[in-house]
MIKOL-120432 format. One record per residue: residue number from 1; residue in one letter; x, y, z of N, C-alpha, C in turn. Coordinates in Angstrom, 1 decimal, decimal comma, always signed. Example, Ala and Ser with C-alpha at 12.3 -4.5 7.8 and 13.67 -1.06 7.14 Angstrom:
2
LOVEX resi resn   n_px   n_py   n_pz  ca_px  ca_py  ca_pz   c_px   c_py   c_pz
LOVEX    1    A  +13,2   -5,7   +7,8  +12,3   -4,5   +7,8  +13,2   -3,3   +7,8
LOVEX    2    S  +12,8   -2,2   +7,1  +13,7   -1,1   +7,1  +12,9   +0,0   +7,9
***
This chain:
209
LOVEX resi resn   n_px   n_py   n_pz  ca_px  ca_py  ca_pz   c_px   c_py   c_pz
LOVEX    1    X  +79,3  +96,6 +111,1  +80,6  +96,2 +110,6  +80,5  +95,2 +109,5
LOVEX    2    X  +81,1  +95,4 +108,6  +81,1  +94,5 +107,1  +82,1  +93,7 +107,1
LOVEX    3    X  +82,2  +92,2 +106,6  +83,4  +91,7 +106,6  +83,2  +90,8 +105,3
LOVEX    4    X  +82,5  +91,2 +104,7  +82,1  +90,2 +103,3  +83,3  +89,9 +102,5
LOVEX    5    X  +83,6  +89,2 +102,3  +84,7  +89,0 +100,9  +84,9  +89,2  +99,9
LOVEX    6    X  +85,3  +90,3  +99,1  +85,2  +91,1  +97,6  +85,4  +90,0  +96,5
LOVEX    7    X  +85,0  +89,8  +95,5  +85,1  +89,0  +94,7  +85,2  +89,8  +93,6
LOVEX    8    X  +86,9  +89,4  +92,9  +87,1  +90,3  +91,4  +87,5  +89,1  +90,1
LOVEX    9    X  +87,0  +89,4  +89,2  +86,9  +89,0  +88,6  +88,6  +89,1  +87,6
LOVEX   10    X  +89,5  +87,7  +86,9  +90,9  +88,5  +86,6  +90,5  +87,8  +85,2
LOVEX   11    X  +90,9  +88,7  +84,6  +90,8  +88,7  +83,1  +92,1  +88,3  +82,4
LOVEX   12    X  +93,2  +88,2  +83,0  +94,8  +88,2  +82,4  +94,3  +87,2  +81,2
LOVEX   13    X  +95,5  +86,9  +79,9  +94,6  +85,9  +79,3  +95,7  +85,1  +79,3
LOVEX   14    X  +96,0  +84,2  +80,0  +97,2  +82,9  +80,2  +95,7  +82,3  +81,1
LOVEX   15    X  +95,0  +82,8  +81,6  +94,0  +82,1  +82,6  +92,7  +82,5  +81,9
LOVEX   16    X  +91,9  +81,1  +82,5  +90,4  +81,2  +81,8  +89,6  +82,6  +82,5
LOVEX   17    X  +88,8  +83,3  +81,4  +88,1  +84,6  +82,0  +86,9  +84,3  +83,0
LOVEX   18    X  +87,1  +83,2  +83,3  +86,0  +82,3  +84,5  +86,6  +82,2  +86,0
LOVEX   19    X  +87,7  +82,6  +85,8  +88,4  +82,2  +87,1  +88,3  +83,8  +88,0
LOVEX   20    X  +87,9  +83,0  +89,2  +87,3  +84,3  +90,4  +88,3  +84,2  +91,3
LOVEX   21    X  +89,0  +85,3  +91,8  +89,7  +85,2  +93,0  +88,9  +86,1  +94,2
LOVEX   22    X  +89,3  +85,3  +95,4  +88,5  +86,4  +96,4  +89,3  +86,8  +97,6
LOVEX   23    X  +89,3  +87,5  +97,3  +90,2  +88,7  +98,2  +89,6  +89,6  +99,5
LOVEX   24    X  +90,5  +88,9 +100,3  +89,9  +89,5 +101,8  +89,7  +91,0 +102,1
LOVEX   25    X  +88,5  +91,5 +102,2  +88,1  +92,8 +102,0  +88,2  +92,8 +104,3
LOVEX   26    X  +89,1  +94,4 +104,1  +89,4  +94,9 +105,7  +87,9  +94,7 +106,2
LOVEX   27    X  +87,3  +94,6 +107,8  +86,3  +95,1 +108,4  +86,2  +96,3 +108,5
LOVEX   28    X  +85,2  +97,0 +108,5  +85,2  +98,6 +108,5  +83,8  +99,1 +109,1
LOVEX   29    X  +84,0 +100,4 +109,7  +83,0 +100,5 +110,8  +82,5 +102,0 +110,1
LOVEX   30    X  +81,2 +102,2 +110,3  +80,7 +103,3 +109,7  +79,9 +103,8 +110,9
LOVEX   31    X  +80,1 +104,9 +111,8  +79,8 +105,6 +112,9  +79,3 +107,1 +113,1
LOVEX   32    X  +78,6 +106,9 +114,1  +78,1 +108,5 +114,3  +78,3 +108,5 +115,6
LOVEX   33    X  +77,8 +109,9 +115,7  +78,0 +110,4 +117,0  +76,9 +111,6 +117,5
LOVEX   34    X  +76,6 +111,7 +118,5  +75,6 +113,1 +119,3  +75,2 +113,3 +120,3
LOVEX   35    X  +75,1 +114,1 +121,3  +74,8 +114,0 +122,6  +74,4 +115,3 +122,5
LOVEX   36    X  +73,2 +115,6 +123,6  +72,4 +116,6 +123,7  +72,3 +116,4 +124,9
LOVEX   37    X  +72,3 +118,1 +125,6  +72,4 +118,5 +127,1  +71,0 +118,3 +127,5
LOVEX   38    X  +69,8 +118,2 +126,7  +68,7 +117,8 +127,4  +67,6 +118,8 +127,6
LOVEX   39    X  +67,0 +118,7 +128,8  +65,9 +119,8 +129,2  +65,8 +119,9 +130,1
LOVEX   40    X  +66,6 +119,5 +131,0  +67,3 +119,4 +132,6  +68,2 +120,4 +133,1
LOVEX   41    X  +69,3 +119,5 +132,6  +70,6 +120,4 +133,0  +70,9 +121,4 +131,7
LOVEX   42    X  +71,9 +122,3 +132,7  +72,3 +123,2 +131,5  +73,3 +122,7 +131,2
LOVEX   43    X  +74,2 +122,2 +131,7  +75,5 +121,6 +131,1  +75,6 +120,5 +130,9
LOVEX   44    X  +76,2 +120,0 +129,3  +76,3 +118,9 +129,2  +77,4 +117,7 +130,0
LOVEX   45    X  +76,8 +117,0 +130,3  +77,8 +116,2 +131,5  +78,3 +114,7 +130,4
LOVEX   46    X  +77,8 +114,6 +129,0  +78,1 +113,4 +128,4  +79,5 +113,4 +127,6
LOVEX   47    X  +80,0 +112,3 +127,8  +81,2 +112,3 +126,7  +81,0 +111,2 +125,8
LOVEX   48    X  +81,6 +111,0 +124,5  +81,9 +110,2 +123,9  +83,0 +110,3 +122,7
LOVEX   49    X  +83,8 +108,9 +122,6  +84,7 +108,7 +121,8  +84,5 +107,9 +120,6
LOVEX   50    X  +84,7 +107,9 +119,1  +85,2 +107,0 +118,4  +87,1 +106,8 +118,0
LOVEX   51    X  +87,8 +105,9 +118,4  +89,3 +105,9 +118,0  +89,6 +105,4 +117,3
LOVEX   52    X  +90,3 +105,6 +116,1  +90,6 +104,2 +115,5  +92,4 +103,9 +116,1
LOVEX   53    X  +92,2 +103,2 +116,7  +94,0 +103,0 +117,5  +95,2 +102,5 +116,7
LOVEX   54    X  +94,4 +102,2 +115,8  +95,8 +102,0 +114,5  +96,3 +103,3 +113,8
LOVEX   55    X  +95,2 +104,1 +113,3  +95,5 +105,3 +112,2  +95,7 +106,4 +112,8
LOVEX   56    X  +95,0 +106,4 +114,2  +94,5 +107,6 +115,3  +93,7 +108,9 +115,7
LOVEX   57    X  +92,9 +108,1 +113,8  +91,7 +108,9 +114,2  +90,6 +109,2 +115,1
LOVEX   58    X  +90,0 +110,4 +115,0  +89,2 +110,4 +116,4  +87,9 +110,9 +115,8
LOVEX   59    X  +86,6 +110,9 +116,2  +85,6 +111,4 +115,4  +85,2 +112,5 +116,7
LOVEX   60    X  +85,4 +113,2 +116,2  +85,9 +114,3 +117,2  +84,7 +115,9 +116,4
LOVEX   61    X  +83,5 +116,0 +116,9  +83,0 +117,4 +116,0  +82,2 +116,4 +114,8
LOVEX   62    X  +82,6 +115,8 +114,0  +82,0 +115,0 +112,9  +81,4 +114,1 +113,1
LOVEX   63    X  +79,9 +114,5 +112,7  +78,6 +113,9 +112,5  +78,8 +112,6 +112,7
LOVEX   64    X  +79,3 +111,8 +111,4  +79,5 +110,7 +110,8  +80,8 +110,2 +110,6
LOVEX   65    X  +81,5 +109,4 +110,6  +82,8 +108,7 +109,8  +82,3 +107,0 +109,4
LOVEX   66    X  +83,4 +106,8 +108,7  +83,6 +105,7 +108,0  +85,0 +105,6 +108,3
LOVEX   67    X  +85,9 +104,6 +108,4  +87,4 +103,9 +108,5  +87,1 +102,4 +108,7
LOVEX   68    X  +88,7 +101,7 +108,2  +88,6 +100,8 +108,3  +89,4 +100,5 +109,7
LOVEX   69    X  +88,9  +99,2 +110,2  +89,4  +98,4 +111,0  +90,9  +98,0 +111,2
LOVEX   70    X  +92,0  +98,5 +111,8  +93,1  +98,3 +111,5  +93,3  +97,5 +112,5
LOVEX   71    X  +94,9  +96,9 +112,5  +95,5  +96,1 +113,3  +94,9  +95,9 +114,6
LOVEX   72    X  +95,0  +97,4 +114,9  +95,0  +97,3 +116,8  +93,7  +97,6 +117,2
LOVEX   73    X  +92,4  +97,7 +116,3  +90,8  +97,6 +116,2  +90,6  +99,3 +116,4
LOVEX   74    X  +89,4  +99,3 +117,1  +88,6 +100,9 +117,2  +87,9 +100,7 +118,0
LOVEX   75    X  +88,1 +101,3 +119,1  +87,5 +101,5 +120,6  +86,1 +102,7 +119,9
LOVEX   76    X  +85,0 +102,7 +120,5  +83,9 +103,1 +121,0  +83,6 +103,2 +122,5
LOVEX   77    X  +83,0 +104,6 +123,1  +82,7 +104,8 +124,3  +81,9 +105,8 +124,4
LOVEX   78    X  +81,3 +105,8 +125,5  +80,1 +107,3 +125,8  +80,2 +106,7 +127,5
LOVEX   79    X  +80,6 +107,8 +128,2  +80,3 +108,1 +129,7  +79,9 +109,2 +129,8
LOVEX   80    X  +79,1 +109,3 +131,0  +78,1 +110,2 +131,6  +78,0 +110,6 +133,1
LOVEX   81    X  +78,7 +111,6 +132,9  +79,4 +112,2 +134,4  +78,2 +112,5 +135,6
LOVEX   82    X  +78,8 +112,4 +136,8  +77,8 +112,6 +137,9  +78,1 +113,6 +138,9
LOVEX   83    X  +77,7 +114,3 +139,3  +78,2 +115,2 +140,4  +78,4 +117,1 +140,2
LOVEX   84    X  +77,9 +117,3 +141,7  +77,8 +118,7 +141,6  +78,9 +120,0 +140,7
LOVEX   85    X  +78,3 +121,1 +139,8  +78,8 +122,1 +139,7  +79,5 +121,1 +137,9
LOVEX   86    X  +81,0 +121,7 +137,8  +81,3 +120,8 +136,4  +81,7 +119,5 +137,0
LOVEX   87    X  +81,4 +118,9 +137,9  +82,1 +117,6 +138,8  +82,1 +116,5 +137,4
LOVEX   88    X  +80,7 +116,6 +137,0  +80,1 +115,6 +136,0  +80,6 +115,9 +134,4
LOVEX   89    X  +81,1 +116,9 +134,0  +81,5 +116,7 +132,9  +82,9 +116,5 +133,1
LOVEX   90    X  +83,8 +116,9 +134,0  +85,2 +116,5 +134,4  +85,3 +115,2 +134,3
LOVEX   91    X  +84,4 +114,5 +135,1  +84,5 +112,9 +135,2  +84,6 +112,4 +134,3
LOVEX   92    X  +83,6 +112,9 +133,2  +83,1 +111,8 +131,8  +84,0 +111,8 +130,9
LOVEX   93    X  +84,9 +113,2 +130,8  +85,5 +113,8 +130,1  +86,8 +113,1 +130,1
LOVEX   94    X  +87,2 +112,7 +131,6  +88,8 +111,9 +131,9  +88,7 +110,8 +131,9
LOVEX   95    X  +87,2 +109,8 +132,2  +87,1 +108,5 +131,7  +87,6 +108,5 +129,9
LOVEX   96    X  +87,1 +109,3 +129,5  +87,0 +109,3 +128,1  +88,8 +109,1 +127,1
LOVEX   97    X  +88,8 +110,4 +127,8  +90,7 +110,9 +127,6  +91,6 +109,5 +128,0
LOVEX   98    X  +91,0 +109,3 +129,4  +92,3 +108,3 +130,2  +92,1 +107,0 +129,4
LOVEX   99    X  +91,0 +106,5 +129,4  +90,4 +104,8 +128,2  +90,8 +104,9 +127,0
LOVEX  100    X  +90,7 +105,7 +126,3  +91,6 +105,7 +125,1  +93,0 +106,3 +125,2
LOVEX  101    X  +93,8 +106,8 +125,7  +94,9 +107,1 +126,1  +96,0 +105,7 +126,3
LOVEX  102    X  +95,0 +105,3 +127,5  +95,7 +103,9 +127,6  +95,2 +102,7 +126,6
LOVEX  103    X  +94,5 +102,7 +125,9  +94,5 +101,6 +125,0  +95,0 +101,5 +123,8
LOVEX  104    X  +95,2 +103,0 +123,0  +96,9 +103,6 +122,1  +98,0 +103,2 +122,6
LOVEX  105    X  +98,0 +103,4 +123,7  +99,5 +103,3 +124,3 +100,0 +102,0 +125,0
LOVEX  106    X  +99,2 +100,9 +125,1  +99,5  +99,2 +125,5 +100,1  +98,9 +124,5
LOVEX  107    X +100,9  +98,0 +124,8 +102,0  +97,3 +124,2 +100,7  +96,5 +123,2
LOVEX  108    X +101,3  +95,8 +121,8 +100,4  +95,4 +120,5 +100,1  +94,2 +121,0
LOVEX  109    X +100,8  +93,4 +121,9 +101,0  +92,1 +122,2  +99,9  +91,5 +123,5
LOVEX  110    X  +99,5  +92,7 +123,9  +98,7  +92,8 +125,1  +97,1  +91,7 +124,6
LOVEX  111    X  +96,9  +90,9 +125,5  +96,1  +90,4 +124,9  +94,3  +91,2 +125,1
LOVEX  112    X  +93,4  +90,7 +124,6  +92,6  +92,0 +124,4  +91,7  +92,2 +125,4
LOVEX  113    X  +91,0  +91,3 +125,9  +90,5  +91,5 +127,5  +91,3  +92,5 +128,2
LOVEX  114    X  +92,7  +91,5 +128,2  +93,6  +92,6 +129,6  +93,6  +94,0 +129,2
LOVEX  115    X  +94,1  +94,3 +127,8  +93,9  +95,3 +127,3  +92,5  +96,3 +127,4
LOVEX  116    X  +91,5  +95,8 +127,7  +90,5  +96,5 +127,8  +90,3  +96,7 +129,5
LOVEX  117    X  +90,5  +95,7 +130,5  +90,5  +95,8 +131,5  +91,6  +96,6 +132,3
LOVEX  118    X  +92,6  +96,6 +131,5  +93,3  +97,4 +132,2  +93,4  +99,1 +131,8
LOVEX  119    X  +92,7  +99,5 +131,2  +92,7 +100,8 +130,4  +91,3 +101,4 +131,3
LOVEX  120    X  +90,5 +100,2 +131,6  +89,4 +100,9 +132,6  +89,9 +101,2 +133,5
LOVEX  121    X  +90,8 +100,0 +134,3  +91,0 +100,6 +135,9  +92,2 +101,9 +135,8
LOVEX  122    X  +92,5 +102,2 +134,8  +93,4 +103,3 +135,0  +92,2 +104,1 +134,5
LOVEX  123    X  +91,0 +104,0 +133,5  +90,2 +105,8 +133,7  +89,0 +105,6 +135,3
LOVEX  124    X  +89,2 +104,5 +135,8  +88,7 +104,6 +137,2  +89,3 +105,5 +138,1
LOVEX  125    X  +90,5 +104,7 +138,4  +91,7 +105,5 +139,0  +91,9 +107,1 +139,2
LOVEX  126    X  +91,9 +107,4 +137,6  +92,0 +108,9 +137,0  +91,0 +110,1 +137,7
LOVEX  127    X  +89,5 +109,5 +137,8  +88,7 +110,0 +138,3  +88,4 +110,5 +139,5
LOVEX  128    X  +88,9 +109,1 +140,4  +89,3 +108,2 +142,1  +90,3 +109,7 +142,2
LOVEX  129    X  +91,2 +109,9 +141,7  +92,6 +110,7 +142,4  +92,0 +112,3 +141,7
LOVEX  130    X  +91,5 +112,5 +140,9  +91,1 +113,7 +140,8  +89,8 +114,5 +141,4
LOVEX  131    X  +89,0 +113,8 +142,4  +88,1 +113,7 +143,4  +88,9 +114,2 +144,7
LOVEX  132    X  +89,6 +113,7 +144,6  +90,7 +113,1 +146,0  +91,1 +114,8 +146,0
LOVEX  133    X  +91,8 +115,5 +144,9  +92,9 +116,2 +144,5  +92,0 +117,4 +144,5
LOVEX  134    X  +90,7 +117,3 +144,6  +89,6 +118,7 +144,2  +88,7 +118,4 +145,3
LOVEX  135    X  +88,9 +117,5 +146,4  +87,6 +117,6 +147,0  +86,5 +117,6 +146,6
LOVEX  136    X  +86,0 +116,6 +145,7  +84,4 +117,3 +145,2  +84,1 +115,3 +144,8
LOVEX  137    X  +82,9 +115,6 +145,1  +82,2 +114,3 +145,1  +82,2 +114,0 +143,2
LOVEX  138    X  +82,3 +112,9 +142,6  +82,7 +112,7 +141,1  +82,3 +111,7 +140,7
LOVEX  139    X  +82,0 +110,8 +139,8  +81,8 +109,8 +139,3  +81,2 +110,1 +137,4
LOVEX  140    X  +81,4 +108,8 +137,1  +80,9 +108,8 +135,7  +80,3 +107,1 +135,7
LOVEX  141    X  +79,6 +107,1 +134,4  +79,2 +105,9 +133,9  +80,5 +105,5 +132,9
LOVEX  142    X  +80,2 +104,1 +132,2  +80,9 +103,8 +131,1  +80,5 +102,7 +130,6
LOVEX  143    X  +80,0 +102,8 +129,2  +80,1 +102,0 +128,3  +80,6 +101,6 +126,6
LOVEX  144    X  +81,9 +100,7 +126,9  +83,1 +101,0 +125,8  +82,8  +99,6 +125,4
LOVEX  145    X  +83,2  +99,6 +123,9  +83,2  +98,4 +122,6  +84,7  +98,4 +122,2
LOVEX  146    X  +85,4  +97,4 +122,3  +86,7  +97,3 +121,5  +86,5  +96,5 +120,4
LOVEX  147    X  +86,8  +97,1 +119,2  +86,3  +96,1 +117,8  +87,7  +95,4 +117,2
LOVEX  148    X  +88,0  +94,4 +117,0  +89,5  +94,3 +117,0  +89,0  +92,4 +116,4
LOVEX  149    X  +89,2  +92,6 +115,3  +89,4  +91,3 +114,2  +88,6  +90,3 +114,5
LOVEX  150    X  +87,5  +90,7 +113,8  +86,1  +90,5 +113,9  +85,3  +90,3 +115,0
LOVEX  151    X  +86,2  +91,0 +116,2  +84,4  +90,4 +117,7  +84,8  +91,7 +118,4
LOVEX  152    X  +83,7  +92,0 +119,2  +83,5  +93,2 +119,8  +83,5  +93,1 +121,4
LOVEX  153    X  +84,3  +93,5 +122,1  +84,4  +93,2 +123,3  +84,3  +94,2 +123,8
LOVEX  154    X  +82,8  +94,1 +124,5  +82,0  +94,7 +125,5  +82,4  +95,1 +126,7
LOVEX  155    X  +82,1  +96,3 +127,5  +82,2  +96,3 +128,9  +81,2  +97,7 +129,5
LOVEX  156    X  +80,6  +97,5 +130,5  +80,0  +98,4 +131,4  +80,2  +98,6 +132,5
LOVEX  157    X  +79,6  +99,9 +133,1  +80,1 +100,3 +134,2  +78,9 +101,4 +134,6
LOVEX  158    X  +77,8 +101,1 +135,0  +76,8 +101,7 +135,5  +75,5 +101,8 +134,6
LOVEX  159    X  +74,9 +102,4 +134,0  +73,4 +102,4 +133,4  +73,7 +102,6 +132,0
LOVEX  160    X  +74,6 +103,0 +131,2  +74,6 +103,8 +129,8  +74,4 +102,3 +128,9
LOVEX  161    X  +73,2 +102,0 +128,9  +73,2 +100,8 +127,8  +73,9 +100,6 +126,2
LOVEX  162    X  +74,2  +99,5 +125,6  +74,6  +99,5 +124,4  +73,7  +98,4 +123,6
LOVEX  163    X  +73,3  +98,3 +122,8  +72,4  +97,6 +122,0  +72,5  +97,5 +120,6
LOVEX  164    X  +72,3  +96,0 +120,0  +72,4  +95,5 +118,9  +71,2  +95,6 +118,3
LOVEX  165    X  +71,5  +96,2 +116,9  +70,3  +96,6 +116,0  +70,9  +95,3 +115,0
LOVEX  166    X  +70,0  +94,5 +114,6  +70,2  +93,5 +113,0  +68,5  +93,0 +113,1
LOVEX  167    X  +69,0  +93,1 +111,5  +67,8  +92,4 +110,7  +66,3  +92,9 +111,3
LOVEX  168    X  +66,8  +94,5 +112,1  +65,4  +95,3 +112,1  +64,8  +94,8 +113,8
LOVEX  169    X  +65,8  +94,4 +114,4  +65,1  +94,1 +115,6  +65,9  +94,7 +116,7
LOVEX  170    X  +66,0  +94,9 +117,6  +67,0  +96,3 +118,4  +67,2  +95,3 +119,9
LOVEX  171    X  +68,3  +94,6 +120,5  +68,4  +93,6 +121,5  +69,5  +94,3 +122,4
LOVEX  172    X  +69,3  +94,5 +123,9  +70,1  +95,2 +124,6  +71,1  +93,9 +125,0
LOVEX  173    X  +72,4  +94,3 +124,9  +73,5  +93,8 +125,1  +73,8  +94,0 +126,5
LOVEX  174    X  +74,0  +95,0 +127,1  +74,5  +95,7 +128,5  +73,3  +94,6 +129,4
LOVEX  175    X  +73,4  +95,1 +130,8  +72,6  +94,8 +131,8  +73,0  +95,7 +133,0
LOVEX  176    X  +72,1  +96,8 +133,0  +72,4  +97,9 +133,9  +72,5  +97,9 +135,5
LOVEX  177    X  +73,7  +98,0 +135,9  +74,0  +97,7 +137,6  +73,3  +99,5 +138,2
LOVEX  178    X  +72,2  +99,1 +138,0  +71,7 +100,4 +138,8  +70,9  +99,4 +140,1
LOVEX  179    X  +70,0 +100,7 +141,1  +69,2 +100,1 +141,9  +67,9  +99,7 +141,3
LOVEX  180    X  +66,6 +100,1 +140,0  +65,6  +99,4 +139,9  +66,4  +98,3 +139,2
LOVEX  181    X  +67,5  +98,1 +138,6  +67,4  +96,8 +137,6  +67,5  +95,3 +138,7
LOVEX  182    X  +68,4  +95,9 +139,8  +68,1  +94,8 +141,0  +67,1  +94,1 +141,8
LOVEX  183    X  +65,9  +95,2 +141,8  +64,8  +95,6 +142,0  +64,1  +94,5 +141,5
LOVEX  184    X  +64,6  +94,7 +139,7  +63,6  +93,6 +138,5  +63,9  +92,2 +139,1
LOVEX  185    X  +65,4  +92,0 +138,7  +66,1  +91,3 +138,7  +65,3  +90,4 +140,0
LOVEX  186    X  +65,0  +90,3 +141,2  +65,1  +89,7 +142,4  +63,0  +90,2 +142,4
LOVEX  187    X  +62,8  +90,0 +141,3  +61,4  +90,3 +141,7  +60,3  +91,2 +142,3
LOVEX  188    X  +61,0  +92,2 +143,0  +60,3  +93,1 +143,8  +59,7  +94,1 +142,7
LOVEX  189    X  +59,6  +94,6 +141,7  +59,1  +95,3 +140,8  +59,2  +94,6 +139,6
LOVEX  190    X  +58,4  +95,5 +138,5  +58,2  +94,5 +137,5  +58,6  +95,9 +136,5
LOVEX  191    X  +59,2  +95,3 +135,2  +60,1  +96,6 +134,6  +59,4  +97,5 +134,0
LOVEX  192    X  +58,0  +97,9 +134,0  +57,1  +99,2 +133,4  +57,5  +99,8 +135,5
LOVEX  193    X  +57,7  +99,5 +135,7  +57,5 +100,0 +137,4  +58,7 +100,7 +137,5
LOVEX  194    X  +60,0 +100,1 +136,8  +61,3 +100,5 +137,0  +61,6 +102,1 +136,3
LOVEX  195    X  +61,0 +101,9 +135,1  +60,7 +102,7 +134,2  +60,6 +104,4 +134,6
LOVEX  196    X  +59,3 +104,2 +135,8  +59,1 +105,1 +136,6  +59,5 +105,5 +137,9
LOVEX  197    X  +60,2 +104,9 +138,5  +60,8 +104,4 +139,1  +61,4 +106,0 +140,0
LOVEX  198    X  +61,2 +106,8 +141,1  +62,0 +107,8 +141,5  +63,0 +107,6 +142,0
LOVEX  199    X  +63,3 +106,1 +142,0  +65,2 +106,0 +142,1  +65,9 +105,3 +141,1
LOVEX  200    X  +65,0 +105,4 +139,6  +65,5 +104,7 +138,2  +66,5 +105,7 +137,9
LOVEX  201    X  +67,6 +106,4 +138,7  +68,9 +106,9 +138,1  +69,5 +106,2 +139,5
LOVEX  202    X  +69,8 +105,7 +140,1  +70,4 +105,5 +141,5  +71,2 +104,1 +140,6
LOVEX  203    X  +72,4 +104,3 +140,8  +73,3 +103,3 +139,9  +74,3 +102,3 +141,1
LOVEX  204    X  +74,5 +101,6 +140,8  +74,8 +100,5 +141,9  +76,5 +100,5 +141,6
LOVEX  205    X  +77,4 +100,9 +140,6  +78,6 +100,7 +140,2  +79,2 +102,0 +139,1
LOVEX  206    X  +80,2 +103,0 +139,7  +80,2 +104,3 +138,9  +82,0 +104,4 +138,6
LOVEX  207    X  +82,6 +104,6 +137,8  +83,8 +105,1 +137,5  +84,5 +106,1 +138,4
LOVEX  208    X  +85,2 +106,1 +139,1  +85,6 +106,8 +140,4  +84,9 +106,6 +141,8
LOVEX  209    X  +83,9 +105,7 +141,5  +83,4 +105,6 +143,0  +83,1 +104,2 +143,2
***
C-alpha cells in the first residue's frame, strides 16, 4: 500500500515557478489472487476475497487488480473449509460471502474493530446454523485484513497465516491457534518438529465450530 504524497509542480505565472504544492495522493492497494486444489484433494475447499467496500469491487476470476483505497477501506480474506464430502468448500465459501456481506452493509459510522468483529461473528454464525440445517460436520479457517485509512486491521481464526513482506524480509503477522503451535508455544516440541508434526493440521479454533 502506497501513501506517498505527489508533488506537482504549478507554473501559473502570478506565482514564482519554484513554488511546490503537495497534494495528498489516495492509498491504493495492488493485489492478486490464486488458490490451487493441490495433490490431495480433488476439490478445492479454499476461498478467497478482495472488496473494495467503497466502489464494490470484487477481484473475482482476475489474476491481479489495482484500486484505490476508498472511504470505507478494502477488506482482504482467504478461508479454508473443513469437512466431509462439499462440507469444506460450503464453509469457506459462506465465511467468505457472509464477512464481506456484512462489512458493505454496516452503518459508515461503525467504528472499525467493531466493524470487523462483528461481521466475523455473523460469518461464524452462518456456518454454526448451516451445519445445524444440513447435519453435516463444517468448519472453516479465517484470515481477514481491513485496510481502512492507513492501518490494517488484522484478524484470525485457525492456521491460514498472513505475513508482511518489506524491505525483502518476509515476518509472520498471524500466530496460529492450531494444536503443534501450542505444543511450541509451552515447550514440548521444538518448531522443525511441528513442521512434521502428524497432528500439524489439528487446529484449536475454527469458524462454525
Amino acid at each position: 500500500m502506497a501513501a506517498t504524497p505527489l508533488h506537482v509542480t504549478d507554473d501559473k505565472p502570478n506565482r514564482p515557478a519554484s513554488v511546490t504544492q503537495q497534494v495528498a495522493a489516495r492509498p491504493y492497494l495492488s493485489v492478486a489472487g490464486h488458490t490451487d486444489v493441490g495433490k490431495v484433494r480433488e476439490k478445492n475447499e479454499d476461498t478467497f476475497v478482495v472488496a473494495d467496500l467503497t466502489g464494490g469491487t470484487l477481484l473475482e476470476g482476475a489474476p491481479h487488480a489495482r484500486f484505490d483505497v476508498g472511504e470505507r477501506g478494502v477488506l482482504l480474506a482467504v478461508s479454508d473449509g473443513m469437512g466431509g464430502a462439499a462440507a469444506g468448500e460450503v464453509a469457506s465459501a459462506l465465511v467468505v460471502e457472509t464477512l464481506t456481506r456484512a462489512m458493505k452493509d454496516a452503518a459508515p459510522e461503525t467504528p472499525r474493530d467493531a466493524l470487523m468483529n462483528d461481521a466475523i461473528q455473523r460469518a461464524h454464525r452462518a456456518v454454526w446454523d448451516e451445519a445445524k440445517r444440513e447435519s453435516k460436520k463444517m468448519g472453516a479457517t479465517l484470515t481477514a485484513v481491513f485496510v481502512h485509512a492507513g492501518q490494517a486491521f488484522i484478524a484470525e481464526v485457525g492456521d491460514s497465516r498472513a505475513y508482511l513482506i518489506r524491505a525483502g524480509k518476509m515476518c509472520q503477522l498471524t500466530h496460529d491457534q492450531s494444536m503443534v503451535q501450542m505444543l511450541v508455544d509451552t515447550g514440548i516440541i521444538e518448531p522443525d518438529q511441528a513442521e512434521h508434526s502428524p497432528i500439524r493440521n489439528v487446529i484449536l479454533q475454527a469458524m462454525g465450530n
